[in-house]
C-alpha positions in Angstrom: 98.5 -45.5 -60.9 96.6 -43.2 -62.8 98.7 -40.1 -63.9 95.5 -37.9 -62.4 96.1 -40.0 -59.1 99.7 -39.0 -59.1 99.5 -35.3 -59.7 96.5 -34.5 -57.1 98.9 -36.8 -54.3 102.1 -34.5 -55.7 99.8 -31.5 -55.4 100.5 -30.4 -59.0 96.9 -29.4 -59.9 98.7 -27.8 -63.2 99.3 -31.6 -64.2 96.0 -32.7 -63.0 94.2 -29.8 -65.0 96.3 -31.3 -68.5 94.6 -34.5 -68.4 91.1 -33.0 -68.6 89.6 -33.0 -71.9 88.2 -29.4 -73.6 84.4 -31.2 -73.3 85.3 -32.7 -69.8 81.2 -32.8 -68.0 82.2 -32.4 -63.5 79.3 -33.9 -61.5 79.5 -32.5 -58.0 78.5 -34.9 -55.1 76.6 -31.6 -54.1 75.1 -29.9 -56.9 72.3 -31.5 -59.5 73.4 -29.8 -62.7 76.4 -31.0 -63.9 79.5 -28.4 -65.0 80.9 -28.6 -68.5 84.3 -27.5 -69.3 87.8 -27.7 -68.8 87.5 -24.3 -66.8 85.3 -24.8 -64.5 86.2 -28.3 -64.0 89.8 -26.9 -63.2 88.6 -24.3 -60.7 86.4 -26.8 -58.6 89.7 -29.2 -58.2 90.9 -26.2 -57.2 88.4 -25.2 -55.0 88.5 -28.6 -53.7 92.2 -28.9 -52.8 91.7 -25.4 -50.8 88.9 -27.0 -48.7 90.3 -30.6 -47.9 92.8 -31.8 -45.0 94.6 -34.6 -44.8 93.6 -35.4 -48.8 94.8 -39.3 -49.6 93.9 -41.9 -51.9 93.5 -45.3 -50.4 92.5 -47.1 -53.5 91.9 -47.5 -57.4 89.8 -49.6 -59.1 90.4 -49.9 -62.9 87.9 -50.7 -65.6 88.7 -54.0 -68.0 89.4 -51.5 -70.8 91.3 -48.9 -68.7 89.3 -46.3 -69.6 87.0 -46.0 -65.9 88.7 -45.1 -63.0 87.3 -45.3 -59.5 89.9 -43.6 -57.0 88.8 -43.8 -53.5 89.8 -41.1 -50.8 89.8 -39.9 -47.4 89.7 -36.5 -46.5 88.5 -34.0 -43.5 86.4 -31.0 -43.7 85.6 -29.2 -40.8 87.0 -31.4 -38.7 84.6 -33.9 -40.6 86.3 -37.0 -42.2 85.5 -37.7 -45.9 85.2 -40.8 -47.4 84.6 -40.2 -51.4 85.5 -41.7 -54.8 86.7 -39.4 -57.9 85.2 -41.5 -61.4 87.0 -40.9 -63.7 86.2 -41.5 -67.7 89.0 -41.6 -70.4 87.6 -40.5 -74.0 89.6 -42.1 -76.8 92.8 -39.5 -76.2 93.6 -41.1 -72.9 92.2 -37.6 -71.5 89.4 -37.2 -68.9 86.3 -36.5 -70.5 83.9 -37.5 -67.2 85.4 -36.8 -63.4 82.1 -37.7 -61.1 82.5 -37.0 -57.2 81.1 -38.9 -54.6 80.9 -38.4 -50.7 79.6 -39.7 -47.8 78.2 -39.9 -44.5 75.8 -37.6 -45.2 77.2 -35.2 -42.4 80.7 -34.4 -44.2 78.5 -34.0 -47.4 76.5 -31.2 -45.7 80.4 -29.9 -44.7 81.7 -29.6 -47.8 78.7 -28.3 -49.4 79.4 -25.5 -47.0 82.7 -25.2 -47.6 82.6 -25.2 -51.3 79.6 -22.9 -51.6 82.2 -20.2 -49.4 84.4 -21.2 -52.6 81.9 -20.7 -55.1 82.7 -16.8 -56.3 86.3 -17.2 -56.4 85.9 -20.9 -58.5 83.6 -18.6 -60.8 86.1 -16.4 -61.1 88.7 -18.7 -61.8 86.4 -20.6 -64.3 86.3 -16.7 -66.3 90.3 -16.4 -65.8 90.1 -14.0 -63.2 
């Protein structure tokens, strides 16, 4: 089990926000532009955990070299059930450089875009150290 795995089930996002690289790159499942940054990268898991019910992984799928990491979860948002996958990338530090969200049906996307955008001042905020 990935140690990112571990920390997000124990709800330690302190843990989860060590293994991020300085340069870690976020790609939301609902924004184009990806986020660069340990900051804001940090504040969106956080954002995330806030907005989430019933968070689980159900699986992990491990790259050859050990450096991708596919971790499939189910969640609920708005009474909407999740299914998703967090990618994750390991530079050469064993840290996450990459963390890529994905979501689906296309209803519990629309649901968590929602939710998240009622996030998005406070994750700014959060991103600045406020």
């Amino acid at each position: 089990m990935h140690p990112f795995r571990q920390a997000v089930e124990n709800g330690d996002l302190a843990a989860a926000e060590a293994l991020f690289a300085d340069d870690v790159v976020f790609t939301s499942p609902i924004a184009f532009t990806p986020y660069p940054g340990k900051a804001i990268t940090a504040a969106f898991l956080r954002g995330a955990a806030r907005v989430f019910e019933d968070f689980q992984y159900v699986r992990e799928i491990v790259s050859v070299d050990g450096r991708d990491h596919a971790l499939v979860f189910t969640a609920k948002v708005k009474n909407r059930v999740v299914h998703g996958c967090d990618f994750l990338r390991l530079n050469e530090d064993g840290l996450i450089d990459e963390l890529t969200v994905m979501v689906r049906p296309l209803s519990a996307a629309v649901a968590l875009s929602e939710a998240m955008g009622a996030q998005f001042d406070q994750i700014q905020r959060e991103a600045l150290g406020g």
